[in-house]
N, CA and C of each residue as an Amber inpcrd file, in Angstrom:
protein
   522
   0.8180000  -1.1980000   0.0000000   0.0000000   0.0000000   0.0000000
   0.8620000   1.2620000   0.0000000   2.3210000   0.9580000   0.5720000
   2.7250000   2.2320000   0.3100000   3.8610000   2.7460000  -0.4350000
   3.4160000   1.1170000  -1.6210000   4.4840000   1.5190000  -2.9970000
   4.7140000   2.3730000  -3.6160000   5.6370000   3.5460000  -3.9130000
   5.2500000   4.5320000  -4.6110000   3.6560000   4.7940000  -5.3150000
   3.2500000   5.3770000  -4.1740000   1.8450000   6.0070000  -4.2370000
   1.5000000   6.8680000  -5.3420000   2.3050000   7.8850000  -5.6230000
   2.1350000   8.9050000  -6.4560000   1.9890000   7.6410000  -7.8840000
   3.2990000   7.4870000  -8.1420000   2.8700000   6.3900000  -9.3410000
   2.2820000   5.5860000  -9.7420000   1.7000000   4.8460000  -8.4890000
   0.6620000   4.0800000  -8.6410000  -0.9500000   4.8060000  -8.9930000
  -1.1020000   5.6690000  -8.2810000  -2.1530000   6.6320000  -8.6710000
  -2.3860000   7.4490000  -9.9640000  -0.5720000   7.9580000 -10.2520000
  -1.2100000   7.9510000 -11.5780000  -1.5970000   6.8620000 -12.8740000
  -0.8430000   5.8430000 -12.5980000  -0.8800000   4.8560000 -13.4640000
  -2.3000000   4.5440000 -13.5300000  -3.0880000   4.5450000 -12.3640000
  -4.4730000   4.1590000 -12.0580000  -5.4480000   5.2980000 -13.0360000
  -5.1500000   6.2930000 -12.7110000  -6.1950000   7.4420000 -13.4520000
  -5.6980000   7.1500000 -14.8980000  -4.8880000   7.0460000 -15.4150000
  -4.6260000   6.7940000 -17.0120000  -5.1900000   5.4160000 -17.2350000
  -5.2560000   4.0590000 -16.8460000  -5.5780000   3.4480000 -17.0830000
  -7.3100000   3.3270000 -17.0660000  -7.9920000   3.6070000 -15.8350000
  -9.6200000   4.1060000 -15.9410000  -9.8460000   5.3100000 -16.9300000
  -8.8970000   6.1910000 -17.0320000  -9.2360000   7.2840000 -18.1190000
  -9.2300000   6.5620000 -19.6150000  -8.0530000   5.9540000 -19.7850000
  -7.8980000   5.1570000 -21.1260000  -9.0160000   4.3810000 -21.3570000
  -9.3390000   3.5250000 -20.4250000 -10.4060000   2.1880000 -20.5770000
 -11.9150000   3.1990000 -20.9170000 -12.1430000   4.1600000 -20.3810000
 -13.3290000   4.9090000 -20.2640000 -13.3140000   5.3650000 -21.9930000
 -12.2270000   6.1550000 -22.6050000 -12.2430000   6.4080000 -23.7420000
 -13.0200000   5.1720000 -24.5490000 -12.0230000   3.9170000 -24.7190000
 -11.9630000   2.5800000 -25.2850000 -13.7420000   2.1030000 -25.0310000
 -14.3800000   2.5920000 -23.8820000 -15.7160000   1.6810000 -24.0500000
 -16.0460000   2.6650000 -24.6860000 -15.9830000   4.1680000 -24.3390000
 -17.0440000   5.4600000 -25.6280000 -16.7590000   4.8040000 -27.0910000
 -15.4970000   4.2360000 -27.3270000 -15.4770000   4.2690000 -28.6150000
 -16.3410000   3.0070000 -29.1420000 -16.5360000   1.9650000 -28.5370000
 -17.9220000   0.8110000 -28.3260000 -19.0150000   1.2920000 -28.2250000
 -19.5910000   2.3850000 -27.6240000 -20.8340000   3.1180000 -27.3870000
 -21.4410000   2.2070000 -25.9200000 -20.3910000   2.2980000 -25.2580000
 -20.7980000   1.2420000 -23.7820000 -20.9000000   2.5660000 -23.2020000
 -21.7360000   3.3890000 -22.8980000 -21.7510000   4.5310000 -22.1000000
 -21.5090000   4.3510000 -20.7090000 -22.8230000   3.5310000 -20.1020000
 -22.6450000   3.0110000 -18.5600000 -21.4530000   2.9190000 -18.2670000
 -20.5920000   1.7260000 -18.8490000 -19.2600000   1.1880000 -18.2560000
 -18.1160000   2.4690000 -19.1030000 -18.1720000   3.1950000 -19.4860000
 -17.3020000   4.3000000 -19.3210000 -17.6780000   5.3120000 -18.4420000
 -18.8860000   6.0390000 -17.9970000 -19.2740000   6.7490000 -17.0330000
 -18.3070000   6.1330000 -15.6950000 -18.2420000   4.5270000 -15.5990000
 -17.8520000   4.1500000 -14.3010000 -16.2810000   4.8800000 -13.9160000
 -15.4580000   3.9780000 -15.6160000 -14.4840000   4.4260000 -15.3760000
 -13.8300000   5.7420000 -15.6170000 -14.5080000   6.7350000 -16.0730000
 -14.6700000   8.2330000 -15.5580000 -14.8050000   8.9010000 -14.2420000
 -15.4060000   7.9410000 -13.8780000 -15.9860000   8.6770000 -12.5530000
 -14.7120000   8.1900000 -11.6160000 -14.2210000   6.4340000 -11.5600000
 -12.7480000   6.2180000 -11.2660000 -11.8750000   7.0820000 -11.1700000
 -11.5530000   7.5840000 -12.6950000 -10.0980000   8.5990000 -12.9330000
 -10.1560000   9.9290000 -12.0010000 -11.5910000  10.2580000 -11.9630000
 -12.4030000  11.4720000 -11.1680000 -12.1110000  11.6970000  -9.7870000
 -12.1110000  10.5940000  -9.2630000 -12.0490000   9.7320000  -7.8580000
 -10.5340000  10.1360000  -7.8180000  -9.8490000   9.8470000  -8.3950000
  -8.1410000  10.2550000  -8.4340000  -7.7840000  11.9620000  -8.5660000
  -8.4620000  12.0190000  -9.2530000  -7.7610000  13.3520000  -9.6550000
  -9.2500000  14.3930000 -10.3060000 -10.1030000  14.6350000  -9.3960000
 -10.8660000  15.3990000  -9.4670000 -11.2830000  16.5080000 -10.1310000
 -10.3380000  17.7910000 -10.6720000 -10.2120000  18.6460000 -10.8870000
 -10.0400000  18.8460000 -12.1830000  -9.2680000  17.0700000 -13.0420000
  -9.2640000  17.2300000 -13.9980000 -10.5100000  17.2120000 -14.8980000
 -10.4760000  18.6540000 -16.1750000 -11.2390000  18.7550000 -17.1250000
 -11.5530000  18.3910000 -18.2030000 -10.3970000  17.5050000 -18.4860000
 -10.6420000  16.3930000 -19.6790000 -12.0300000  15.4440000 -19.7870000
 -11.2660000  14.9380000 -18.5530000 -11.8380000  13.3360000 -17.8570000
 -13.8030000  14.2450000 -17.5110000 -14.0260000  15.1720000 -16.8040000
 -15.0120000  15.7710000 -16.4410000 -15.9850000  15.6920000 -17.7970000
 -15.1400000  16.4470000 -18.7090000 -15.5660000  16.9900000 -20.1760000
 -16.1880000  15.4710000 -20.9510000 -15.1960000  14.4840000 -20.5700000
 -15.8070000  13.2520000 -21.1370000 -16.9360000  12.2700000 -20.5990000
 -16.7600000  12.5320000 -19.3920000 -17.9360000  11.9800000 -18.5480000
 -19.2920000  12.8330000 -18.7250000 -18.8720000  14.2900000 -18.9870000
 -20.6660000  14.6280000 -20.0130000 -21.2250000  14.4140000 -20.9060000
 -19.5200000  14.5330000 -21.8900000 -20.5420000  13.8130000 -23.1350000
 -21.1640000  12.6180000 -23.0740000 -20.2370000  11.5910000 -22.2150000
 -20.9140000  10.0940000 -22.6940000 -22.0580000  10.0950000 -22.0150000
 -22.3840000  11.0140000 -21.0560000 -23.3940000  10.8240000 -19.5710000
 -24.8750000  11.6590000 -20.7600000 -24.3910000  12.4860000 -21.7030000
 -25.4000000  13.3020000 -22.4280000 -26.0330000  12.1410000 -23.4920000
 -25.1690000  11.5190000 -24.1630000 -25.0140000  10.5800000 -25.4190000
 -26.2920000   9.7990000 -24.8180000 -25.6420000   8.6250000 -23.3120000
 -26.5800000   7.7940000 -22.7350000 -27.9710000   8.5280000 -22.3690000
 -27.9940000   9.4600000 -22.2060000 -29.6400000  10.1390000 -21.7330000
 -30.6380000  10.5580000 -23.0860000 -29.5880000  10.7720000 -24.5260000
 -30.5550000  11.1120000 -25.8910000 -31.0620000   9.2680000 -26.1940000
 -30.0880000   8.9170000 -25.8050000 -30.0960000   7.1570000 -26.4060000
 -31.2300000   6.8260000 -25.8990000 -31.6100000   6.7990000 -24.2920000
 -32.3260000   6.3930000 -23.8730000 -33.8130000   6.8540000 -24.1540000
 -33.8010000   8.7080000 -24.5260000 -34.8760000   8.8450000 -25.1430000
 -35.6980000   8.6150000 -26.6350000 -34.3990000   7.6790000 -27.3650000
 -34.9020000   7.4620000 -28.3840000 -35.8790000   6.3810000 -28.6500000
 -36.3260000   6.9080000 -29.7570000 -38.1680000   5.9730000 -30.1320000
 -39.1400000   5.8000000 -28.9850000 -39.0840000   6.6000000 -28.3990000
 -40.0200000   6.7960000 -26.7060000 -40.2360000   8.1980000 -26.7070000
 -39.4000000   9.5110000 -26.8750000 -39.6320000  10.7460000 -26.5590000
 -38.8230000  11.4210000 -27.5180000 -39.3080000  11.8820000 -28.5220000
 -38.1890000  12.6280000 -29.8440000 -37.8860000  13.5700000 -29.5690000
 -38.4070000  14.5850000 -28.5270000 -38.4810000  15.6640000 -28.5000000
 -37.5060000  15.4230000 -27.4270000 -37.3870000  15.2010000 -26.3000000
 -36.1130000  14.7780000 -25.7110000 -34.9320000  14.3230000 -26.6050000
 -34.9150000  13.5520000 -27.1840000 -33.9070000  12.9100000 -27.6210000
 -33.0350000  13.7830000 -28.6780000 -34.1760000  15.2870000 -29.4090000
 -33.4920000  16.2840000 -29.8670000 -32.7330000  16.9360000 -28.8640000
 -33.6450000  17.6270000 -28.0930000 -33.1490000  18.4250000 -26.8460000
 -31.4750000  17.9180000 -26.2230000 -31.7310000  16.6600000 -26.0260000
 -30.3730000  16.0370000 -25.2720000 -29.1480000  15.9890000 -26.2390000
 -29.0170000  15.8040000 -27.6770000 -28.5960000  15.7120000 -28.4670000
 -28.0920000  17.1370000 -28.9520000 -28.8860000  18.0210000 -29.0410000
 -28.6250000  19.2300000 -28.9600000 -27.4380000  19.5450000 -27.9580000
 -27.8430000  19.5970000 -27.0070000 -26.9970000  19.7340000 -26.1380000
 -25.7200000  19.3390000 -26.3490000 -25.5600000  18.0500000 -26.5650000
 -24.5450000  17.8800000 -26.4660000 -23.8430000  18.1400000 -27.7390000
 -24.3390000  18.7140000 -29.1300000 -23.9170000  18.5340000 -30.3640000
 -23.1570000  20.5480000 -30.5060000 -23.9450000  21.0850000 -29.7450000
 -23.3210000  22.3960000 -28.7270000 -22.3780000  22.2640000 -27.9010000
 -21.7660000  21.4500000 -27.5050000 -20.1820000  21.3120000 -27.0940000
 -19.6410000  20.5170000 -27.0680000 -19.7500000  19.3910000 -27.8480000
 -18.6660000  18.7880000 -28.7000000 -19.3520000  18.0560000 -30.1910000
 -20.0750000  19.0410000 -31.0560000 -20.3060000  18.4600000 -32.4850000
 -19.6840000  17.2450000 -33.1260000 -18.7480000  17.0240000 -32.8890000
 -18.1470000  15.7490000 -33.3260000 -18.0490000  14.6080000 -32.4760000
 -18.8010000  14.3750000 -31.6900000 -18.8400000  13.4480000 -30.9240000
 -19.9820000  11.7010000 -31.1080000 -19.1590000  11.1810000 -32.0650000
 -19.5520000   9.9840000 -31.7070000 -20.5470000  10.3030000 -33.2920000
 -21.7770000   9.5790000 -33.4850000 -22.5150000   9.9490000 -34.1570000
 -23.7830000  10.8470000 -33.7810000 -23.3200000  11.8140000 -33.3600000
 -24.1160000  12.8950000 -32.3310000 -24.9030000  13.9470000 -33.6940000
 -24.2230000  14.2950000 -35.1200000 -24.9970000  15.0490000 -35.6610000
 -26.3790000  14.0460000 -36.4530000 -25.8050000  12.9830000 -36.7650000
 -26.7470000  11.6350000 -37.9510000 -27.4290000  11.2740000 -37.0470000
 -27.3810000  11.6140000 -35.3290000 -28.5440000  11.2730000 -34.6150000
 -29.3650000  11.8770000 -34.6780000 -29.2680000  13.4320000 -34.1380000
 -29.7360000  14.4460000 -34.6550000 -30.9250000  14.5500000 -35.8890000
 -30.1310000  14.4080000 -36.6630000 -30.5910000  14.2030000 -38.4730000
 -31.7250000  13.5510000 -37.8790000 -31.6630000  11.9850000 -38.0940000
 -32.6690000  10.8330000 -37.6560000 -33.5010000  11.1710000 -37.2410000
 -33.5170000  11.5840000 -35.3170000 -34.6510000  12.1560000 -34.5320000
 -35.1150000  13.1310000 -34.9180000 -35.1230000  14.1420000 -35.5800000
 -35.7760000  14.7770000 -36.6710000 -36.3470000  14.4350000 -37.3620000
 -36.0290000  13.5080000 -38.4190000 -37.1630000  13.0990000 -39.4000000
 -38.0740000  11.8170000 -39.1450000 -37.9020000  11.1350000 -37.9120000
 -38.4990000  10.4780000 -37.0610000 -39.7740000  11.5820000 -36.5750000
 -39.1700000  12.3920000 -35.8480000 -40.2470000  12.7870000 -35.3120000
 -41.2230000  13.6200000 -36.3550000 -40.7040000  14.1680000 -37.1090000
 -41.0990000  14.9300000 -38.6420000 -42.2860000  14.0690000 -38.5730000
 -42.0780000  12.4750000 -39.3380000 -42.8610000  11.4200000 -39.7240000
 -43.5920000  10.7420000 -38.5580000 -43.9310000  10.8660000 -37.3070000
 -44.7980000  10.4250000 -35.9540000 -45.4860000  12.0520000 -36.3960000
 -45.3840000  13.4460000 -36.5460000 -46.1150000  14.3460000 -36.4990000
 -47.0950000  14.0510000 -38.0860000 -46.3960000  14.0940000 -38.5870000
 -47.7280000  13.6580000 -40.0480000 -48.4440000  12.4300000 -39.8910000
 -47.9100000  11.5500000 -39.1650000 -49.1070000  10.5040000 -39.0520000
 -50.1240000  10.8730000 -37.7400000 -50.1810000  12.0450000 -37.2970000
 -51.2660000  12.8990000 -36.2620000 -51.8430000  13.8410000 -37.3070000
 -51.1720000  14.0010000 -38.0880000 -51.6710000  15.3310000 -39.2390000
 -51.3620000  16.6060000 -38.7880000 -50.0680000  16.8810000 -37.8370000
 -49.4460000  18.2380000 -37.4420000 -48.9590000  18.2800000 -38.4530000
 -49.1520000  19.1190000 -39.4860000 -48.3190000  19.6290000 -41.0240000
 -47.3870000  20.7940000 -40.7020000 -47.5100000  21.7470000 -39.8180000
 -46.6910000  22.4470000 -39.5430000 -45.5610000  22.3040000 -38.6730000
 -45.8500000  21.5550000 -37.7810000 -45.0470000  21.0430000 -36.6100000
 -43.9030000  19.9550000 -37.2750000 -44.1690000  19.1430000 -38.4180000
 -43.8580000  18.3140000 -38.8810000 -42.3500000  18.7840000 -40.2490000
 -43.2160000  20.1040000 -40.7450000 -42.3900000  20.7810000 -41.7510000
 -41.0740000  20.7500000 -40.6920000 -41.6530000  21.7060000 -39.4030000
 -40.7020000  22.3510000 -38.4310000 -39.1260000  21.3110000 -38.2430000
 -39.6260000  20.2660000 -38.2170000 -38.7970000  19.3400000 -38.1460000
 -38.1560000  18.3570000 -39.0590000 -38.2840000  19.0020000 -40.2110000
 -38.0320000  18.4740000 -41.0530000 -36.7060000  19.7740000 -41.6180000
 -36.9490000  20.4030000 -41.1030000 -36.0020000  22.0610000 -41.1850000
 -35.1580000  21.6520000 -40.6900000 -35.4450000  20.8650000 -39.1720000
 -34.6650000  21.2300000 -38.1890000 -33.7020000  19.8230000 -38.9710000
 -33.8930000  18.9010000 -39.2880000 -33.3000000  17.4600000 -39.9920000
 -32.2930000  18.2040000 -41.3280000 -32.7740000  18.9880000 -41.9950000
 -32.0970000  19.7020000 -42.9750000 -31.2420000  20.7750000 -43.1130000
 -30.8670000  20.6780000 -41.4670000 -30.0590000  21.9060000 -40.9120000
 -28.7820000  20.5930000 -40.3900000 -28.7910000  19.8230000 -40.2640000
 -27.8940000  19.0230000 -39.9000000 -27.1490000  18.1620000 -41.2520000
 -27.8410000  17.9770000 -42.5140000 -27.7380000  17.0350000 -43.6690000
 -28.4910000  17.4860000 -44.4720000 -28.0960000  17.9780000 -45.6400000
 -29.2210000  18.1230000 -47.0120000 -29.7010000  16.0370000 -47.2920000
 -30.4020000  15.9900000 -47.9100000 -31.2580000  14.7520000 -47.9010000
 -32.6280000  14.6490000 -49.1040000 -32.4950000  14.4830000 -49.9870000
 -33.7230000  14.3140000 -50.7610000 -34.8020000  14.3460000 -50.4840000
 -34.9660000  13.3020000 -50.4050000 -36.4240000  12.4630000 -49.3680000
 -36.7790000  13.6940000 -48.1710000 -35.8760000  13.9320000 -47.0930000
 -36.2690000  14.7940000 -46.9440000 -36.6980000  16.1690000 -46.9840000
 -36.3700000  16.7740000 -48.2270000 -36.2590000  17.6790000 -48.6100000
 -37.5200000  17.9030000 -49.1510000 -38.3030000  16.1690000 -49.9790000
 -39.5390000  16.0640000 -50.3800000 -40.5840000  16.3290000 -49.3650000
 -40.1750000  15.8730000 -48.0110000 -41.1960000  15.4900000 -47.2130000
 -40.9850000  16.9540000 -46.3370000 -40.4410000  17.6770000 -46.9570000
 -40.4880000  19.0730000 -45.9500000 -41.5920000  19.8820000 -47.0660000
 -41.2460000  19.7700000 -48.1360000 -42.2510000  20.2320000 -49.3240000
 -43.5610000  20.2360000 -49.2000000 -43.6690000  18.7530000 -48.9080000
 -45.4230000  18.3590000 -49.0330000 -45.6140000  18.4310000 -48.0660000
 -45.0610000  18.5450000 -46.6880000 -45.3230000  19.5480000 -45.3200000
 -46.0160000  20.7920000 -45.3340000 -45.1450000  21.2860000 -45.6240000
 -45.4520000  22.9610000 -46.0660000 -46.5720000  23.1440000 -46.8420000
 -46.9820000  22.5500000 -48.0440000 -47.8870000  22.6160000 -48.8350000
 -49.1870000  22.1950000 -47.4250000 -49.0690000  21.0330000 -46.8330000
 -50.4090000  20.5390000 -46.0070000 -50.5600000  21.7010000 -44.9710000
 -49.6610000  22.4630000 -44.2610000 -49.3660000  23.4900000 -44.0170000
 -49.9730000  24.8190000 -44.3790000 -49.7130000  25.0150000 -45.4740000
 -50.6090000  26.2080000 -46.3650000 -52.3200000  25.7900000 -45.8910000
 -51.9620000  24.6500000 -46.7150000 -53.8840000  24.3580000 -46.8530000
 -54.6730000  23.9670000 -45.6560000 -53.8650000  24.4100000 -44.1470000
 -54.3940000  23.5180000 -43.5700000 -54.8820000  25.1740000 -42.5490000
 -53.9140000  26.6530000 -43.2700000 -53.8430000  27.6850000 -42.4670000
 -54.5140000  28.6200000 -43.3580000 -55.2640000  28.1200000 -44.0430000
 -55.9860000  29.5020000 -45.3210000 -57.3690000  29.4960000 -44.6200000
 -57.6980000  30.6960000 -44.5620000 -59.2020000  31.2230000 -44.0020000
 -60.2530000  30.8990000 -44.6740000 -61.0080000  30.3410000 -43.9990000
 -62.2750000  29.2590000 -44.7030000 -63.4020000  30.9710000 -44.6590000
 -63.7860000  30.7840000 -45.6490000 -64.8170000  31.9590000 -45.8650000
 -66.2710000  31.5310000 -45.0330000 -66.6460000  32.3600000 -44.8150000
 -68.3720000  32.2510000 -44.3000000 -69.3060000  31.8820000 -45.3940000
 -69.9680000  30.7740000 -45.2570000 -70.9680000  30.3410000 -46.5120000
 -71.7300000  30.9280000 -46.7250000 -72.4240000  31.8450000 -47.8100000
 -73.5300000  32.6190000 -47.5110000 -74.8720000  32.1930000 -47.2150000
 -75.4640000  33.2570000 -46.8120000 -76.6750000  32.4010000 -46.4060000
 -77.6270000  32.0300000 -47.1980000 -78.8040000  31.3130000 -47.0750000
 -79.4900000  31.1820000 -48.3190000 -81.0630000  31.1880000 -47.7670000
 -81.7370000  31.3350000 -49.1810000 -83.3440000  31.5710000 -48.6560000
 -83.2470000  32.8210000 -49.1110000 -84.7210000  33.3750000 -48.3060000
 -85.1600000  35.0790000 -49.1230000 -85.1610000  35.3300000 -47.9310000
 -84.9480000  36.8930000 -47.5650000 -85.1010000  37.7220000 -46.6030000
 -85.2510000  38.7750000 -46.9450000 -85.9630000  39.5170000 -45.5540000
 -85.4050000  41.4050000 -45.8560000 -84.8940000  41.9740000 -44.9410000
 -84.5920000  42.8150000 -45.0070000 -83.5700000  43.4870000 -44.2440000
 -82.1870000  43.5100000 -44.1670000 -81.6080000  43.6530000 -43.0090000
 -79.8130000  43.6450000 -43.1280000 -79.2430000  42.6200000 -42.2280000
 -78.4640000  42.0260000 -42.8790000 -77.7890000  40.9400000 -41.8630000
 -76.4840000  40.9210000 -41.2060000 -76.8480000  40.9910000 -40.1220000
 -75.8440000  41.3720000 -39.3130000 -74.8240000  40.0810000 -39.2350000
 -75.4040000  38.9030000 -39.2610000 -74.3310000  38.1100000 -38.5600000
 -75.4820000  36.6750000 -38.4390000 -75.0460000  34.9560000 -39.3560000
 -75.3980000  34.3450000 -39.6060000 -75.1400000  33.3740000 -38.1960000
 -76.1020000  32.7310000 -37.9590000 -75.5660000  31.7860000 -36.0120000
 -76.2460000  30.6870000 -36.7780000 -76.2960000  29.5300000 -36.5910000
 -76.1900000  28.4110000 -36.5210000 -77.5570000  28.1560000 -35.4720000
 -78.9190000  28.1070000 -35.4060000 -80.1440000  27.8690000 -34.2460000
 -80.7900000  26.1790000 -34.5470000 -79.8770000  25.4000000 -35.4510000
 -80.2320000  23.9980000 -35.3640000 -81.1090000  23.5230000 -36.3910000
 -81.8010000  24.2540000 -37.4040000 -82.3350000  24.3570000 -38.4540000
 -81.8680000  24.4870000 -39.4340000 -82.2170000  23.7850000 -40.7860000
 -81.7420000  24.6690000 -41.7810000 -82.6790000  25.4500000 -42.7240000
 -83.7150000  25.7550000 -42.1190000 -84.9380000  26.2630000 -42.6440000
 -85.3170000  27.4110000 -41.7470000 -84.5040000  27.8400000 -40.7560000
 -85.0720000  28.6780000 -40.2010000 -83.7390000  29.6140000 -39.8700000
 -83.9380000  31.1090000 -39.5390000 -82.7460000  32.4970000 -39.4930000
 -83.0710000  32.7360000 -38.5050000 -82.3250000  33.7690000 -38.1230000
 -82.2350000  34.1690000 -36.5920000 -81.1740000  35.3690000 -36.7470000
C-alpha cells in the first residue's frame, strides 16, 4: 500500500481514463461513465476526464430517449452537439430524430409542426427524401392555415344581416 503512491495513482487514473475512452469508442456509455468517474475519484479537478464523462453521460440520456420521446432525444442531443459536435454519431442522430419525429407528427396530421422538423433534420444534412417530405409539409401546411370563408346564407329575406348563427335548423334564421 505504500508503494510509490504517487505512481501508482497515476498509473491508475490513465488506465480508468484510457479504458473509459476505449468503451465510448464501443458506445458502452454506462461502463465508461464508471471508469470516468474512477479517474475522477483520483484526480478530481481534472477537465478532460469531467468533459468526457458529459458527453458520454449526455449521449446515454438522448439514447435512452430514443423511439419513446423525440423531442427529448433532440433536446439532449442538442446539447450535447453544442459542445462537442463531433462526438460519436451525435450530428446523424440528430438528423434521424428529426425526421423520425417529422414522420410520428404527419401521421397525427401536425403539417406544420412536422415541416418544423423536417427544417430542423435539414439543418444538420441536405437529404432528398427529406427535402420532399419538408415540401409536401409545407404545402399541407398552407392548406391547412388559409381562411375558410363564411358560406352565404341562403333563402329570401329582408332586411340587413348582421351576422349568420347556426339555431339547429336549416330552414329557419335568426
Amino acid at each position: 500500500a505504500e508503494y510509490e503512491t504517487d505512481k501508482v495513482a497515476e498509473l491508475l487514473f490513465e488506465s480508468s481514463y484510457k479504458a473509459g475512452q476505449k468503451l465510448v469508442g464501443e458506445t458502452r456509455m454506462e461502463e465508461a461513465i464508471r471508469y470516468f468517474d474512477r479517474a475522477l475519484a483520483l484526480r478530481p479537478s481534472d477537465v478532460t476526464v469531467r468533459d468526457q464523462k458529459r458527453y458520454s453521460s449526455l449521449y446515454l440520456a438522448g439514447t435512452g430517449y430514443w423511439g419513446a420521446n423525440w423531442q427529448g432525444a433532440i433536446d439532449t442531443f442538442t446539447a450535447l452537439y453544442q459542445l462537442q459536435p463531433d462526438y460519436l454519431d451525435t450530428k446523424q442522430r440528430l438528423f434521424d430524430a428529426h425526421v423520425e419525429f417529422g414522420d410520428y407528427l404527419v401521421s397525427k396530421g401536425q403539417w406544420c409542426k412536422a415541416r418544423d422538423q423536417y427544417n430542423g433534420a435539414l439543418s444538420y444534412s441536405v437529404n432528398a427524401e427529406v427535402v420532399t417530405k419538408r415540401e409536401s409539409t409545407e404545402q399541407q401546411c398552407i392548406q391547412g392555415t388559409l381562411p375558410t370563408a363564411t358560406p352565404p346564407p341562403s333563402g329570401v329575406f329582408v332586411g340587413k344581416l348582421l351576422r349568420v348563427e347556426d339555431v339547429g335548423s336549416p330552414s329557419a334564421m335568426m
